[in-house]
DSSP file (Angstrom, degrees, kcal/mol; ACC not computed):
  #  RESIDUE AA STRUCTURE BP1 BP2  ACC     N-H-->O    O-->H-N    N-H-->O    O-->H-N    TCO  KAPPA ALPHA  PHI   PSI    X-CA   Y-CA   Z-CA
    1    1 A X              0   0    0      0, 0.0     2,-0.3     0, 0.0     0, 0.0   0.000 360.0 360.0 360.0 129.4   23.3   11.2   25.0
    2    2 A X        -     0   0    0      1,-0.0     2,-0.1     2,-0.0     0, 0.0  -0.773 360.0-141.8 -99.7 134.7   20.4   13.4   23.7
    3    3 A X        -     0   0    0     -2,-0.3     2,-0.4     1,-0.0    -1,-0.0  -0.254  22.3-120.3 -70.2 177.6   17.0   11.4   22.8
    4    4 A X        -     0   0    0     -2,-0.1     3,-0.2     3,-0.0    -1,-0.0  -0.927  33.6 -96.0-124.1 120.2   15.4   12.7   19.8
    5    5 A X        -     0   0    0     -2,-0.4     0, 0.0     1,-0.1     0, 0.0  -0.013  55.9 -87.3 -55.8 152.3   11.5   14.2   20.2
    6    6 A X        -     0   0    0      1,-0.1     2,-0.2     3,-0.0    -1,-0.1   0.007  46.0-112.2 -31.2 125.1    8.6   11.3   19.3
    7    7 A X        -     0   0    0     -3,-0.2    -1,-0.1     1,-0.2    62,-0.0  -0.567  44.6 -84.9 -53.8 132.8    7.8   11.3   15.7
    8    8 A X        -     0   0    0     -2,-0.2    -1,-0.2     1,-0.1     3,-0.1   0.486  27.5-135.9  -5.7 164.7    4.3   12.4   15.0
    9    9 A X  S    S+     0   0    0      1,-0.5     2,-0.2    -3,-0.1    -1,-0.1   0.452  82.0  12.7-131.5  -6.0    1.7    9.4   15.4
   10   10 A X  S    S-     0   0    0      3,-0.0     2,-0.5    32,-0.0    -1,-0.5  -0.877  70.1-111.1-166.8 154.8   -0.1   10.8   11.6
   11   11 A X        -     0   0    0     -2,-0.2    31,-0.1    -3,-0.1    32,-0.1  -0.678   6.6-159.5 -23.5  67.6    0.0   12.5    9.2
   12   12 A X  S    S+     0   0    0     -2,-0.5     2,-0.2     1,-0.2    30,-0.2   0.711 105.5  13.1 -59.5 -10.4   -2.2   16.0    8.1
   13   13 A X  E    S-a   42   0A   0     28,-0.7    30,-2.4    23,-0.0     2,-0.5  -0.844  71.7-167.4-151.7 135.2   -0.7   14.6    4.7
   14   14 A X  E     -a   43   0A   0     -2,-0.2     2,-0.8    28,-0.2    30,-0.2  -0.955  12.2-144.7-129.1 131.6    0.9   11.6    3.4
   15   15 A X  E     -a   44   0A   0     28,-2.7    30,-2.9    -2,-0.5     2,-1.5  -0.651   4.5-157.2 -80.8 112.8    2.7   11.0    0.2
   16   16 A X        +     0   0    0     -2,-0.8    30,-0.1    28,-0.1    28,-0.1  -0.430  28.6 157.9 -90.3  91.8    2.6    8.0   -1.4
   17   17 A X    >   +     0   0    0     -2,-1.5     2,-1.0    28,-0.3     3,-0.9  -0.096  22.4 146.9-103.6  32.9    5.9    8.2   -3.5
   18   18 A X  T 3  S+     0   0    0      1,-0.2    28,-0.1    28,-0.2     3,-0.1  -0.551  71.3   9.8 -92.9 138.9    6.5    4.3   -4.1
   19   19 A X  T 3  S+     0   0    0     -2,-1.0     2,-0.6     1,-0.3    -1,-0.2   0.199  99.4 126.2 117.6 -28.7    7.9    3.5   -7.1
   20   20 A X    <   -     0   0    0     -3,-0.9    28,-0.3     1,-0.1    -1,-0.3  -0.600  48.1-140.5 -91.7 120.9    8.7    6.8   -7.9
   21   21 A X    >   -     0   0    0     -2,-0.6     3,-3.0     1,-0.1     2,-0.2  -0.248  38.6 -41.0 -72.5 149.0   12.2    7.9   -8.8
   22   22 A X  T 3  S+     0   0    0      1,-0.3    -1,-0.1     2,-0.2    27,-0.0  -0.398 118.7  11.8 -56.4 128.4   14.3   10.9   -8.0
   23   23 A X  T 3> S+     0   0    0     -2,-0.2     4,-0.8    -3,-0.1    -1,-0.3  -0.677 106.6  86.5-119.3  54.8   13.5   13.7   -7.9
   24   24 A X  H <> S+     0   0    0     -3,-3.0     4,-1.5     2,-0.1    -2,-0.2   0.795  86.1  54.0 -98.5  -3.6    9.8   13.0   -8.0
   25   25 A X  H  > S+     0   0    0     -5,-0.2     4,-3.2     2,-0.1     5,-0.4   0.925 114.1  48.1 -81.7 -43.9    9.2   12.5   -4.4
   26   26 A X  H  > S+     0   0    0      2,-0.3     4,-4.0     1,-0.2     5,-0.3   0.939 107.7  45.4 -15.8 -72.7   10.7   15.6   -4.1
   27   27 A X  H  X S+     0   0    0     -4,-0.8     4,-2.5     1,-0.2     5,-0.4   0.954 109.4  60.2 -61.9 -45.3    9.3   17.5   -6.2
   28   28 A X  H  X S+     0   0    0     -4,-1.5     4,-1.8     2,-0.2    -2,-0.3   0.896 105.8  53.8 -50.4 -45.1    5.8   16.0   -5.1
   29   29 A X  H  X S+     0   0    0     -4,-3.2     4,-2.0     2,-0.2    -2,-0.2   0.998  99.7  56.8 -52.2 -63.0    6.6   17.3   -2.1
   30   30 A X  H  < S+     0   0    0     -4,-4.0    -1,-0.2    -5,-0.4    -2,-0.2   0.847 109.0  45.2 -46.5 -34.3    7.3   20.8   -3.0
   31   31 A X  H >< S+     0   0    0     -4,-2.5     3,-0.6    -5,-0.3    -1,-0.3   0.849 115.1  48.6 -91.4 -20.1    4.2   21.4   -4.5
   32   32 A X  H >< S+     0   0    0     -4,-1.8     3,-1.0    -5,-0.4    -2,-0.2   0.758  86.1  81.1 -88.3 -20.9    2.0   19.7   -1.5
   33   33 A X  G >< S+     0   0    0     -4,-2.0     3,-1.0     1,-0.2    -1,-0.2   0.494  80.7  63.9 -10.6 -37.2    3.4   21.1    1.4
   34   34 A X  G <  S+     0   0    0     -3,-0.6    -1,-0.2     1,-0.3    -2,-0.1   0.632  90.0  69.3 -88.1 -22.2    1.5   24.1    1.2
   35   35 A X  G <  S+     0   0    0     -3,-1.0     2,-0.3    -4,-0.2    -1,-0.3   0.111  83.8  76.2-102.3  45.7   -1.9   22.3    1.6
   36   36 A X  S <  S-     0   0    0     -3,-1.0     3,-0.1     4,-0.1     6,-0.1  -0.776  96.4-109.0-119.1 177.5   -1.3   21.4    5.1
   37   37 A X        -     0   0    0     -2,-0.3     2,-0.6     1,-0.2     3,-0.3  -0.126  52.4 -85.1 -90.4 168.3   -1.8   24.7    7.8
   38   38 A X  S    S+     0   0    0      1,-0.2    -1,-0.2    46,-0.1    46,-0.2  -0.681 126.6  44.8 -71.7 130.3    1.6   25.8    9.1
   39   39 A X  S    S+     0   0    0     44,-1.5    -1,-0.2    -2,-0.6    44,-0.1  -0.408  93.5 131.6 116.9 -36.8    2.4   23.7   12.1
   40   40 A X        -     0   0    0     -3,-0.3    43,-1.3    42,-0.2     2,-0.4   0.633  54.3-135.7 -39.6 175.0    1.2   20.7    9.9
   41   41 A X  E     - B   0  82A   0     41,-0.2   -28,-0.7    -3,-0.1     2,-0.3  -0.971  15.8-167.8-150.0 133.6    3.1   17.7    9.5
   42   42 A X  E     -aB  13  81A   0     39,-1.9    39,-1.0    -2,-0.4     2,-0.6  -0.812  10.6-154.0-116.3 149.5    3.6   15.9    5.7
   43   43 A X  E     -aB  14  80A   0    -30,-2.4   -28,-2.7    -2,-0.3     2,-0.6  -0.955   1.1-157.6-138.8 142.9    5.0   12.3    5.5
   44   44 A X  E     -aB  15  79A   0     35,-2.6    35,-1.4    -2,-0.6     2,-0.5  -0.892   5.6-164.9-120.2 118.7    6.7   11.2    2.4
   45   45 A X  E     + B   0  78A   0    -30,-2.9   -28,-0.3    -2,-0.6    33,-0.3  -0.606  26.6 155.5-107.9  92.3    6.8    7.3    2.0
   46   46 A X        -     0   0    0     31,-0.9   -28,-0.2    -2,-0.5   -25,-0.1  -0.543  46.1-162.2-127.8 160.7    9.4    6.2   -0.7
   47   47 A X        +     0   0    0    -30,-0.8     2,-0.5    -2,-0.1   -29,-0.1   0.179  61.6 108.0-130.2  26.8   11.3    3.7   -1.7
   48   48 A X    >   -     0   0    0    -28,-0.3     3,-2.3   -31,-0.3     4,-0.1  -0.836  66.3-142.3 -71.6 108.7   13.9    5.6   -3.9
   49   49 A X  T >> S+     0   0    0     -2,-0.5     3,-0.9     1,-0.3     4,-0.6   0.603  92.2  71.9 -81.1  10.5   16.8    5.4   -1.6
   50   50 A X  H 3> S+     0   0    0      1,-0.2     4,-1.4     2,-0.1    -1,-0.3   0.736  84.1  73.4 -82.5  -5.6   18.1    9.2   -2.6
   51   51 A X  H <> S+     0   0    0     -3,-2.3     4,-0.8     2,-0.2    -1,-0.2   0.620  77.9  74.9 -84.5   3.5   15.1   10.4   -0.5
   52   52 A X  H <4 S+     0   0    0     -3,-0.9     3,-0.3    -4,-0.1    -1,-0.2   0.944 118.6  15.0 -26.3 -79.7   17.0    9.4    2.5
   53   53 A X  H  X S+     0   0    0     -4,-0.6     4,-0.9     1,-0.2    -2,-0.2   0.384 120.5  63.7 -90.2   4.9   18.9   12.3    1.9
   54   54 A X  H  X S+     0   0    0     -4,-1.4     4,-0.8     1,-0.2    -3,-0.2   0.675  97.8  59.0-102.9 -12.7   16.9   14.3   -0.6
   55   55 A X  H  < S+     0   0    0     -4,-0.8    -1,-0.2    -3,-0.3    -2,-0.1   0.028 113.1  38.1-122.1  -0.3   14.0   14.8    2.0
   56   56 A X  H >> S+     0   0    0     10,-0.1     3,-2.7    -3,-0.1     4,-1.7   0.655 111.8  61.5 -72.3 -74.0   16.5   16.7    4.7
   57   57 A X  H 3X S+     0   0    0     -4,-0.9     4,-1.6     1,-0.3    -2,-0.2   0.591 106.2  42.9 -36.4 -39.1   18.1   18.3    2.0
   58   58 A X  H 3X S+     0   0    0     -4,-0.8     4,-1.0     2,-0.2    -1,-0.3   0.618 103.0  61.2 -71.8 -12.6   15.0   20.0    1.1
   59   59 A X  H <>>S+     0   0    0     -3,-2.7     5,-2.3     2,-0.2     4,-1.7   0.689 108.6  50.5 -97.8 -45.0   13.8   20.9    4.4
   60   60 A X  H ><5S+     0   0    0     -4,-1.7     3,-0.7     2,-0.2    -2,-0.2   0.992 110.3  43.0 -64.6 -49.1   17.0   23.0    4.6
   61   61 A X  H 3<5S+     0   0    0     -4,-1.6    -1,-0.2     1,-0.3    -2,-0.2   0.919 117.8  51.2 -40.6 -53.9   16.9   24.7    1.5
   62   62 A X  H 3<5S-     0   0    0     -4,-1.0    -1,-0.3    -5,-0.1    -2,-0.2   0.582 104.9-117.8 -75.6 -23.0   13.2   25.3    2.1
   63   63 A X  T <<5 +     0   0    0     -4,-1.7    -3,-0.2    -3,-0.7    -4,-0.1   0.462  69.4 138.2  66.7  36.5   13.3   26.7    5.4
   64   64 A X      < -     0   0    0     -5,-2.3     2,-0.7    -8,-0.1    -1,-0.3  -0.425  63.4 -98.3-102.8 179.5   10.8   23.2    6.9
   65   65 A X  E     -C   82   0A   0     17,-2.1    17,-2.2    -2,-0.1     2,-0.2  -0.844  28.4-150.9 -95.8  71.2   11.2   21.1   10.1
   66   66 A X  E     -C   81   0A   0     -2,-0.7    15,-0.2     1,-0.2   -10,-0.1  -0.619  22.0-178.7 -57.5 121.0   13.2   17.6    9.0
   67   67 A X  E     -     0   0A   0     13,-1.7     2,-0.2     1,-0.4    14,-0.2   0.848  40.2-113.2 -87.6 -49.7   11.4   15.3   12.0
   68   68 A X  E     -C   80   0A   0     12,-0.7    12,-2.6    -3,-0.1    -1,-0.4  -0.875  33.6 -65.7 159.2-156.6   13.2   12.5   11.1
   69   69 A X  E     +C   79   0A   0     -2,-0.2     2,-0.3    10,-0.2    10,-0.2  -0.789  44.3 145.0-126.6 161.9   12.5    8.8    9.4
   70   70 A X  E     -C   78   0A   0      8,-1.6     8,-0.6    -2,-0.2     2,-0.2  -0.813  42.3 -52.9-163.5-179.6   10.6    5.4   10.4
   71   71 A X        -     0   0    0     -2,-0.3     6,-0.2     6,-0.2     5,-0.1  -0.582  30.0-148.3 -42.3  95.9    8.8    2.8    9.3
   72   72 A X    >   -     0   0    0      4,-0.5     3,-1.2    -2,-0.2    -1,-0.1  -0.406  35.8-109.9 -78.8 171.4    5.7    2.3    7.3
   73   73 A X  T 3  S+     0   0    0      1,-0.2    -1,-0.2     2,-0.1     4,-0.1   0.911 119.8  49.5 -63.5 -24.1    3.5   -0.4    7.8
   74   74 A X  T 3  S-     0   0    0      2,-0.2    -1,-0.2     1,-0.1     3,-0.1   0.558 122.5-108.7 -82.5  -4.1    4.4   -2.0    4.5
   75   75 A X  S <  S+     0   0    0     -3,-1.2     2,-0.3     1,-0.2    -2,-0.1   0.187  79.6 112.5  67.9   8.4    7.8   -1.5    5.5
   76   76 A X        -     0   0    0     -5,-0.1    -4,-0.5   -31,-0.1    -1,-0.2  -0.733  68.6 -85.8-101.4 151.3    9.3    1.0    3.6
   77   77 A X        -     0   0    0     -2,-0.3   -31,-0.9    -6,-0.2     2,-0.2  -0.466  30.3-160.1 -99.6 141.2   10.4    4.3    5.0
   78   78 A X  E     -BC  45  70A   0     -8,-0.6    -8,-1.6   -33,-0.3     2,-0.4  -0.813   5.7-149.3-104.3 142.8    8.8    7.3    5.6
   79   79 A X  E     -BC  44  69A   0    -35,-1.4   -35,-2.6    -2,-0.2     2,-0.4  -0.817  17.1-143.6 -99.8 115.5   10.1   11.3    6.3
   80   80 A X  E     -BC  43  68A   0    -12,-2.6   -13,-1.7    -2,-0.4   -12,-0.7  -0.769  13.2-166.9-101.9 146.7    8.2   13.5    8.4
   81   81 A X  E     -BC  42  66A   0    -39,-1.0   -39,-1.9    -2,-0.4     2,-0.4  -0.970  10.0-159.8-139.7  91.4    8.0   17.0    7.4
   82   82 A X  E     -BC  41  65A   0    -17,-2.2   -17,-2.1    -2,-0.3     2,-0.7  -0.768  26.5-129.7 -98.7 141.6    6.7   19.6    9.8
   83   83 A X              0   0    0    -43,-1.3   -44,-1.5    -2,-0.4   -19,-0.1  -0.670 360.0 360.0 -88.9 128.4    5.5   23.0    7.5
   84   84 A X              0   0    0     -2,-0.7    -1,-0.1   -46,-0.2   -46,-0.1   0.424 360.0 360.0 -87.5 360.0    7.2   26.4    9.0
């Protein structure tokens, strides 16, 4: 059984997508990406549950780094996004 490397411990950006329906975290994403440096790491916190799977999905398309998902403090989950 393969671990999977540590999640980030912050953010160079986080997006605060509650509340917001698909495909607006998305889409927020796509334009904000670009203002972290390459190597940078974006975190998307939603509570739409298609960004489960729309926040991978994009990563592929886009050519980015899906890091995987957690916890926020508030309790709703957040997507880490390393920019390539």
């Amino acid at each position: 059984m393969t671990s999977s490397p540590p999640l980030p411990e912050a953010a160079d950006l986080e997006l605060d997508c509650r509340g917001e329906l698909c495909p607006l975290p998305i889409i927020r994403l796509g334009r904000r990406h670009t203002e972290v440096p390459v190597g940078g790491v974006v975190a998307v916190v939603a509570d739409d549950a298609a960004a489960r799977y729309d926040v991978p999905a994009w990563c592929r398309m886009r050519g980015q780094e899906y890091l995987g998902e957690d916890i926020a403090d508030d309790g709703l989950p957040r997507y880490w996004v390393r920019r390539v």
